[in-house]
N, C-alpha and C positions, 0 to 999 in steps of 0.2 A: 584466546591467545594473549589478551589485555592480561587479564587477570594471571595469567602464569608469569608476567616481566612485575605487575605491580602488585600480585599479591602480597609479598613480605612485608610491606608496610603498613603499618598501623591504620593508613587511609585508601589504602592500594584500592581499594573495591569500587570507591567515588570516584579514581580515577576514569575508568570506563567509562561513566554518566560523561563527564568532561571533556574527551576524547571525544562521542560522537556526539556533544554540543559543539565542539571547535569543527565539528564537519560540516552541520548546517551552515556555515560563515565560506567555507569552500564552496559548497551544494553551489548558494544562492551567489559566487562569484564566478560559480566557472557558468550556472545558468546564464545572466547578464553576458558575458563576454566571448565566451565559443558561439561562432554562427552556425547555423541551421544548415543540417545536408539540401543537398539539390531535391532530393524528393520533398523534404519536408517543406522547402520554399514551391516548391509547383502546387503539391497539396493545398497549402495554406493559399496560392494565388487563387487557385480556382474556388475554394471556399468564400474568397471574397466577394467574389464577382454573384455567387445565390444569395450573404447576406444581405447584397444592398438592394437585393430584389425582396427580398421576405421584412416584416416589419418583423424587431428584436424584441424579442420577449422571452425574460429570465424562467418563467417558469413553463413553456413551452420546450425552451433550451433544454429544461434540467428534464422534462419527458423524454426528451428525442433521446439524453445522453444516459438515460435508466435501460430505455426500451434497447437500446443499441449495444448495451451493456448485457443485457440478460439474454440476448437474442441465441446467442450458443445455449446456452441451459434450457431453451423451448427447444431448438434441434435436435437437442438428443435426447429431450421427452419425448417429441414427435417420432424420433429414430427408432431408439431401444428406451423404451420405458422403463423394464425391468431393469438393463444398467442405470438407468438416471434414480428409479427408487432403490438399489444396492448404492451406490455413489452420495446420496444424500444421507440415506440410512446410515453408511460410516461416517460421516461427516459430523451427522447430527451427535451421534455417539463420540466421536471424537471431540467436538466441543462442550459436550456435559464435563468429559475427564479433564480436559484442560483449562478447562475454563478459571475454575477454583485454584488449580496449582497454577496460574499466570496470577491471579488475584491473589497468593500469597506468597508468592516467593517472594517480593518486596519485601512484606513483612518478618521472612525469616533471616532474610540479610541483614535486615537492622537490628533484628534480635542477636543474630549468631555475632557479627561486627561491630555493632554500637553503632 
């Protein structure tokens, strides 16, 4: 939609880049200063009260928050195997083809644009 208001410009296409760089300066003001819903402060109270029991360790943490991450994708090996090997199978397949046209479309914007 960017691209359809600033296309006609000579520089129209950077504008995009621009646009969602002035968004991160949003992101990171409405993160700081909109407060947390009710759930997410109960959540967060009760989290506190297991770390001051557990001693903190970064690479413990980054275990917990892998293993807690990938825990659906063992479920539904565990579940239906055959959908989770069709479900990887396109996936995999879909990131061979995309992969190389996400690595060059850049390059052809600067070619087609300057």
């Amino acid at each position: 939609m960017l691209f359809a208001v600033f296309g006609g410009f000579r520089w129209g296409w950077r504008v995009m880049y621009i646009v969602s760089f002035t968004e991160l300066f949003l992101l990171r003001y409405m993160y700081r200063n909109l407060p947390e819903s009710g759930i997410i402060m109960k959540a967060w109270a009760e989290t506190v009260h297991v770390e001051e029991r557990l001693p903190v360790n970064s690479l413990s943490l980054f275990r917990e928050a892998v293993l807690s991450n990938l825990k659906p994708v063992y479920l539904l090996f565990l579940s239906y195997p055959k959908r989770f090997l069709g479900c990887t199978t396109i996936a995999a397949i879909d990131g061979f083809a995309t992969a190389p046209a996400d690595l060059f479309k850049i390059k052809f914007m600067q070619e087609l644009h300057g």
